[in-house]
C-alpha positions in Angstrom: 0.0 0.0 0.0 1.2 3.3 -1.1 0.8 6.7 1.0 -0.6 8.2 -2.5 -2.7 11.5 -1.6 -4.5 13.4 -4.5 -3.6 17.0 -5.5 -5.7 19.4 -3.8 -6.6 21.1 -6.7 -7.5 18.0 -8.8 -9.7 16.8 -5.9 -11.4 19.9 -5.5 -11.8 20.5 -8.8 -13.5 16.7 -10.6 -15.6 14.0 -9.2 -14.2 10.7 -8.1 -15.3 8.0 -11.3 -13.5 4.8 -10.1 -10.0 3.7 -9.2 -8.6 0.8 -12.3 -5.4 -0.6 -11.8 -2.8 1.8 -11.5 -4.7 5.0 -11.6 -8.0 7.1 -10.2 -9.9 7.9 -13.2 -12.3 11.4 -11.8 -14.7 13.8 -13.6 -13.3 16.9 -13.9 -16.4 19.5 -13.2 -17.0 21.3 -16.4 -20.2 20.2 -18.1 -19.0 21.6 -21.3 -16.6 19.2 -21.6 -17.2 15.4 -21.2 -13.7 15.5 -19.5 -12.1 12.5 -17.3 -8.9 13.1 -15.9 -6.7 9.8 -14.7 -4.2 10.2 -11.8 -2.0 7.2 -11.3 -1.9 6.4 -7.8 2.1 6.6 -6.9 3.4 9.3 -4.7 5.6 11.9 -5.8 5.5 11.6 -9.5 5.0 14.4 -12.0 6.2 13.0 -15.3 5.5 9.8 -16.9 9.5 9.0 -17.4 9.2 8.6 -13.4 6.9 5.6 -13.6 8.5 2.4 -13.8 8.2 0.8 -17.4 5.3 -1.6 -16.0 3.5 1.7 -14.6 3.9 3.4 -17.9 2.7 0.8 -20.0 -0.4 -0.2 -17.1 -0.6 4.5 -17.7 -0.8 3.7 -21.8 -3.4 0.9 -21.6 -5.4 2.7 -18.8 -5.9 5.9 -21.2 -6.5 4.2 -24.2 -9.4 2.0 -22.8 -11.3 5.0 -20.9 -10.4 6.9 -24.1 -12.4 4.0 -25.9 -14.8 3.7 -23.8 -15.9 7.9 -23.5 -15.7 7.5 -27.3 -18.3 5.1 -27.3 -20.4 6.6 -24.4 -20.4 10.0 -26.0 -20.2 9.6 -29.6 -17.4 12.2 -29.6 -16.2 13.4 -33.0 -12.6 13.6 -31.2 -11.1 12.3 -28.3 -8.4 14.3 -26.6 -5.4 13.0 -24.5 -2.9 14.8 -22.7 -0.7 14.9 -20.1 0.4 19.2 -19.6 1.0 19.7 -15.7 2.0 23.1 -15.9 -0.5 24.3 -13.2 -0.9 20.7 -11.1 2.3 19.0 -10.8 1.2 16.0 -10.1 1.0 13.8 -12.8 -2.2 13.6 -14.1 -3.5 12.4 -18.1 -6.6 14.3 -19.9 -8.7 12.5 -22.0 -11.3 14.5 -23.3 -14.5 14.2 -25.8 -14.9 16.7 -27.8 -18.1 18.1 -30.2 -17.4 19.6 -33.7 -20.2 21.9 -31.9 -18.2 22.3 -28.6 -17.8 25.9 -27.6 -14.0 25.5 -28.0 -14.2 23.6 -31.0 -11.4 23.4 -33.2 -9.3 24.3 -30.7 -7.9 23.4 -27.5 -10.2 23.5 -24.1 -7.8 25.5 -22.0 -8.5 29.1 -21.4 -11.5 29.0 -23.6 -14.5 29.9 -21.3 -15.5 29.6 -17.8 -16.0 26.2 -16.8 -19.2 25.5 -16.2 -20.0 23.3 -12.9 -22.4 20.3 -13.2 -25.6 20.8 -11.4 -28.4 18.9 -9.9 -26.9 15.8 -9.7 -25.8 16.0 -13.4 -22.3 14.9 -12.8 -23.5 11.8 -10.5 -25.4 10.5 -13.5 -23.0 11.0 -15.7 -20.5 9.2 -13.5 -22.9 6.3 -12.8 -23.6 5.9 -16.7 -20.5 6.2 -17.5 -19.0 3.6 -15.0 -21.2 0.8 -16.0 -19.5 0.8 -19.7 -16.1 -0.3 -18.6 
């Protein structure tokens, strides 16, 4: 067992999704965006050349299956993945779905707009949809 302790920042800002192997997969709260963020669950780690080679490939086949399966569940014209850090060091992987009539559509989701918070339960249904497909 690891003393692993999520980024204040990342905890305050999503939703807790489910924990998969190596990493916490969470709901980051912007209802724009159908936007998971993963967190693999080792302690002081900010870049993905830290993780030991099992870690990183166990990081590369987490993504790509919750990629998959928010592809499916939203019927996304793109799926976005990325791993920035710049603000939360921790190291943390994007993987976004985006809309060709998403408000930040063709570009990136960063800085474009306010995020706007789930309400009335929205993200809790999301979450429980979204869980039961993986």
């Amino acid at each position: 067992m690891t003393d692993f302790e999520l980024d204040p920042t990342l905890e305050r800002d999503s939703f807790p999704v489910a924990e998969i192997g190596l990493t916490e997969v969470r709901l980051l709260n912007d209802s724009r965006f159908p936007w998971l963020i993963l967190v693999p669950r080792r302690t002081g780690v900010t870049e993905v050349h830290e993780l030991t080679p099992l870690d990183q490939t166990m990081l590369t086949f987490e993504t790509a299956q919750i990629a998959e399966a928010l592809k499916d569940f939203t019927g996304a014209d793109k799926i976005n993945v990325a791993a920035l850090g710049n603000q939360v060091p921790q190291l943390h992987v994007h993987v976004i779905a985006r809309f060709k009539t998403d408000p930040a559509w063709p570009g990136p989701v960063w800085c474009a707009g306010d995020a706007e918070p789930y309400k009335n339960g929205s993200a809790k249904a999301f979450i429980e949809r979204f869980s039961s497909t993986f």
